[in-house]
VEXKE-58476 format. One record per residue: x, y, z of N, C-alpha, C in turn. Coordinates in steps of 0.001 Angstrom, whole numbers, plus 500000, padded with zeros to 6 digits. Each point is the difference from the previous one (the first is absolute). Layout:
# residues N
<rodo <X; Y; Z>; <X; Y; Z>; <X; Y; Z>>;
...
***
This chain:
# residues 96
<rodo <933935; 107955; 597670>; <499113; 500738; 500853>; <500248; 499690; 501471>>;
<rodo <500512; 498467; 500291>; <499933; 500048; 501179>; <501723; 500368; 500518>>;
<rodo <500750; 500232; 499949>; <500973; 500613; 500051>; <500075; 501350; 500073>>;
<rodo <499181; 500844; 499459>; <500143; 501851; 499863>; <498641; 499441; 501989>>;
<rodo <499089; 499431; 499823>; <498854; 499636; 501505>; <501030; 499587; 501097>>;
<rodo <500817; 499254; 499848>; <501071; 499466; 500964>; <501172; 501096; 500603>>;
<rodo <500120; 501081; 498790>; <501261; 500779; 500473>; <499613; 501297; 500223>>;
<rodo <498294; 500367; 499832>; <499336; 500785; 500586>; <499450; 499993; 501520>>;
<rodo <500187; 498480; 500360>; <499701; 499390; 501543>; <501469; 500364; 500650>>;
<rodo <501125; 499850; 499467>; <501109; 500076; 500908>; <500443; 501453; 500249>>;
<rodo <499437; 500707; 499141>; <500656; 501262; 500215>; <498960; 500675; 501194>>;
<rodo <498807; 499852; 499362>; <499013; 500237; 501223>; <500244; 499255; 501508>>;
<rodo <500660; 498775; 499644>; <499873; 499606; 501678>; <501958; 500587; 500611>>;
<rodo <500409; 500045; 498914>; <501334; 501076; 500185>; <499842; 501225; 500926>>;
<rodo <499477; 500359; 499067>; <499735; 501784; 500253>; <498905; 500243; 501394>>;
<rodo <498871; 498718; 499773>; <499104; 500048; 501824>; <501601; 499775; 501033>>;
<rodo <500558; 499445; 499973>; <501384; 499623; 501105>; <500855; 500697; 499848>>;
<rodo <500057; 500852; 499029>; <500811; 501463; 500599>; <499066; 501446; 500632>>;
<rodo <499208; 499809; 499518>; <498721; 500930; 500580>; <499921; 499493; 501326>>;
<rodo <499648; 498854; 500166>; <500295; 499336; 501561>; <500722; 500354; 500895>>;
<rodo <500966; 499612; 499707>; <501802; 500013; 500350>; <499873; 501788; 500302>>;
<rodo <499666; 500791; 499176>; <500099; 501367; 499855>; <499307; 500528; 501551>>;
<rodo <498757; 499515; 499666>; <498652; 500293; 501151>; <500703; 499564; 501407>>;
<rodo <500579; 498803; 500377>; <499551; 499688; 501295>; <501551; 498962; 500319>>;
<rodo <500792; 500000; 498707>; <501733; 499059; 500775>; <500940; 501243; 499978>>;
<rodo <500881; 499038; 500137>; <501314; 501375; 500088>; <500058; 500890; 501003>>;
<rodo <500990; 500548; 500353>; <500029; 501163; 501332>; <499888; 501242; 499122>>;
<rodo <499870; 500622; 498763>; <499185; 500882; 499490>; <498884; 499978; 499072>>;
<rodo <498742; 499616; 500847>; <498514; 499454; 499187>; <499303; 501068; 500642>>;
<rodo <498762; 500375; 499154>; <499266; 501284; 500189>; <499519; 499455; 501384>>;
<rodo <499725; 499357; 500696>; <499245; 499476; 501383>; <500845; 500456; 501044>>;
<rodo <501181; 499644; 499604>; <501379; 501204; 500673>; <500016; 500908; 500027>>;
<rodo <500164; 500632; 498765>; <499673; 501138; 499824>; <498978; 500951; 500515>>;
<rodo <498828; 499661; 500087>; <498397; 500332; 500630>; <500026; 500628; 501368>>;
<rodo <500885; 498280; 500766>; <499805; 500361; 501156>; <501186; 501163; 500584>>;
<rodo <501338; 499815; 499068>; <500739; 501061; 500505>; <499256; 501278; 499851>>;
<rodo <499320; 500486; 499220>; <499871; 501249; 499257>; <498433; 500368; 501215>>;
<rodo <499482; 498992; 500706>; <498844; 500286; 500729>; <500753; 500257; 500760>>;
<rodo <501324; 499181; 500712>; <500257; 500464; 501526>; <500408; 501537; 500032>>;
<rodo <500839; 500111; 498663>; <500884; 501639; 499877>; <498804; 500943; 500223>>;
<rodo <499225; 499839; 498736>; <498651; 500761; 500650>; <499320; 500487; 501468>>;
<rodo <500134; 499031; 500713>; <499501; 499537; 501358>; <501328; 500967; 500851>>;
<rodo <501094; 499653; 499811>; <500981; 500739; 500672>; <500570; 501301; 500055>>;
<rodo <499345; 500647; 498388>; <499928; 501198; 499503>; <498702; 500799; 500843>>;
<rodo <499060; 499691; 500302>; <499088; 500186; 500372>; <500469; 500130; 501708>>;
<rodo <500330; 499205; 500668>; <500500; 500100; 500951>; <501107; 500633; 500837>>;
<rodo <500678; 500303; 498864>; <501223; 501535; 499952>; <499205; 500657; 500089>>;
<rodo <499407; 500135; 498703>; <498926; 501612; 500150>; <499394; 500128; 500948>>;
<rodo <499192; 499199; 500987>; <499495; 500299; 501349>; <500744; 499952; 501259>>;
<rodo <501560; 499902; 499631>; <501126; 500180; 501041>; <500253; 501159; 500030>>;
<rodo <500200; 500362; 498928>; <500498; 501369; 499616>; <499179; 501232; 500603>>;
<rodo <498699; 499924; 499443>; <498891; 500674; 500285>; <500164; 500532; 501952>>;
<rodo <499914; 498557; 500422>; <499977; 500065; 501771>; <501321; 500600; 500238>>;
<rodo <500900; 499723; 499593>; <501752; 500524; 499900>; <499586; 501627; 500217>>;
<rodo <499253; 500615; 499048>; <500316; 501282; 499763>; <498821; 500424; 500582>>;
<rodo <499354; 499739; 500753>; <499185; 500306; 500842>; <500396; 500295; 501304>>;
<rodo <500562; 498705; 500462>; <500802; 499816; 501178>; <501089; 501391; 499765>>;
<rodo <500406; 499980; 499169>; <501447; 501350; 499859>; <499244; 501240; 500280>>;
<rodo <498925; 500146; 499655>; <499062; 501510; 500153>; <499715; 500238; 501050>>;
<rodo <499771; 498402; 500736>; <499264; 500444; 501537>; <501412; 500098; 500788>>;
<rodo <501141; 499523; 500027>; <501466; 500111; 500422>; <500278; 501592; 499834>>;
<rodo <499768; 500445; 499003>; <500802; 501332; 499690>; <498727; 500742; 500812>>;
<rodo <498528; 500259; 499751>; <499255; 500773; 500767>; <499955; 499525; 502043>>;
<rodo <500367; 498673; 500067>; <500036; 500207; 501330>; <501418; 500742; 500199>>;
<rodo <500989; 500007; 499147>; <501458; 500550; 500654>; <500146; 501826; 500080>>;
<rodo <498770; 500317; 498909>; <500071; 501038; 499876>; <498321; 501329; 499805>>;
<rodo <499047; 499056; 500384>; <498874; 500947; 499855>; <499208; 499714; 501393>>;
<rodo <500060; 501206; 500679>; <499590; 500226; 501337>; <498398; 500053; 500148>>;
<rodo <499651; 499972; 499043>; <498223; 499974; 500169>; <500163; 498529; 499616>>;
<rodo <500240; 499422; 499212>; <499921; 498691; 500055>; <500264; 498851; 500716>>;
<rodo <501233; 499935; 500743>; <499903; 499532; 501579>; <499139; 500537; 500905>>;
<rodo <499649; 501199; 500245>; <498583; 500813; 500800>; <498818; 498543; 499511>>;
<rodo <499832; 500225; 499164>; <499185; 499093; 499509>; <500016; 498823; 500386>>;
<rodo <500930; 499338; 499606>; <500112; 498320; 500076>; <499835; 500036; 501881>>;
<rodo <500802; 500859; 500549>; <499850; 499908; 501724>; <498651; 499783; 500454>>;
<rodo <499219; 500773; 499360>; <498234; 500419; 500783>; <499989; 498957; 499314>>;
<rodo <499988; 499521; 498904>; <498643; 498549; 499279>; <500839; 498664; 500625>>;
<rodo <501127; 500025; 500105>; <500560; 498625; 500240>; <499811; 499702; 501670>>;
<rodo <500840; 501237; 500194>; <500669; 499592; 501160>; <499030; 500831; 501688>>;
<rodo <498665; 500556; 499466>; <499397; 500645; 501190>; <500503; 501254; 500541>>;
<rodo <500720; 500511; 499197>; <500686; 501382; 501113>; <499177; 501370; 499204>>;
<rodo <500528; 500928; 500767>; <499078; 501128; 499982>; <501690; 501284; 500408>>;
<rodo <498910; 501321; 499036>; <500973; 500913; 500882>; <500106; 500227; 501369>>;
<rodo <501050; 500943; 500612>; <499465; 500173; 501675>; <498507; 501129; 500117>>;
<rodo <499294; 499131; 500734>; <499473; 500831; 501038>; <498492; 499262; 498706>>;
<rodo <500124; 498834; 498780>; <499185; 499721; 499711>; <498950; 498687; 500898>>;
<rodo <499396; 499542; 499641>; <499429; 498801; 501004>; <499542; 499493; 498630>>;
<rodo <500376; 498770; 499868>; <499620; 498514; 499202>; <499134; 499122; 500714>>;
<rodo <499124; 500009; 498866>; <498707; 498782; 500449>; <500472; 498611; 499106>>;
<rodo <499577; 499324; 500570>; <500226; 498613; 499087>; <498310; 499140; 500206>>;
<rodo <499530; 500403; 498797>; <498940; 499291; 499633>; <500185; 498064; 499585>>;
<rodo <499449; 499226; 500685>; <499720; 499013; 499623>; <498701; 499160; 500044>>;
<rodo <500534; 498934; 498695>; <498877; 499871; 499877>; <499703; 498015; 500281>>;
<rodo <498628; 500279; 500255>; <499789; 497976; 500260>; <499569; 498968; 498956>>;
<rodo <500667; 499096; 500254>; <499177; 499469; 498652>; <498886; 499429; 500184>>;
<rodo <498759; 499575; 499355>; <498861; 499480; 500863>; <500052; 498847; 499276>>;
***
């Protein structure tokens, strides 16, 4: 009996030290693994909001190169100008 108790302890404390070993040694252990697979995540995510501004930026490139109401536009809100013979007010305001 105590022999089948003894070689039921070694395999169990076997098998905890490869489960171990598995978990948290070695340069491929799920803790490795985890954190690679969070950063990719993280960097995937961060393409996608490159990208996003990327092709935004390309829309406002192609409509300033080529849509004449839309520079009209950006001129009066950005930049203060007016057609001829218009008069621009510039409202400001204080902070209290």
């Amino acid at each position: 009996m105590k022999k089948t108790n003894l070689r039921t302890r070694i395999a169990s404390v076997g098998i905890l030290t490869l489960l171990g070993y598995t978990l948290v040694g070695g340069e491929q252990n799920f803790l490795n693994y985890w954190k690679v697979s969070r950063k990719e995540s993280n960097l995937r995510r961060e393409f996608a909001l490159g990208e996003a501004k990327r092709h935004k930026l390309a829309e406002r490139s192609y409509r300033l190169k080529n849509d004449r109401r839309y520079i009209e536009k950006i001129a009066r809100e950005q930049f203060n100008m007016g057609k001829q013979g218009e008069k621009v007010f510039l409202i400001t305001y204080r902070k209290r």
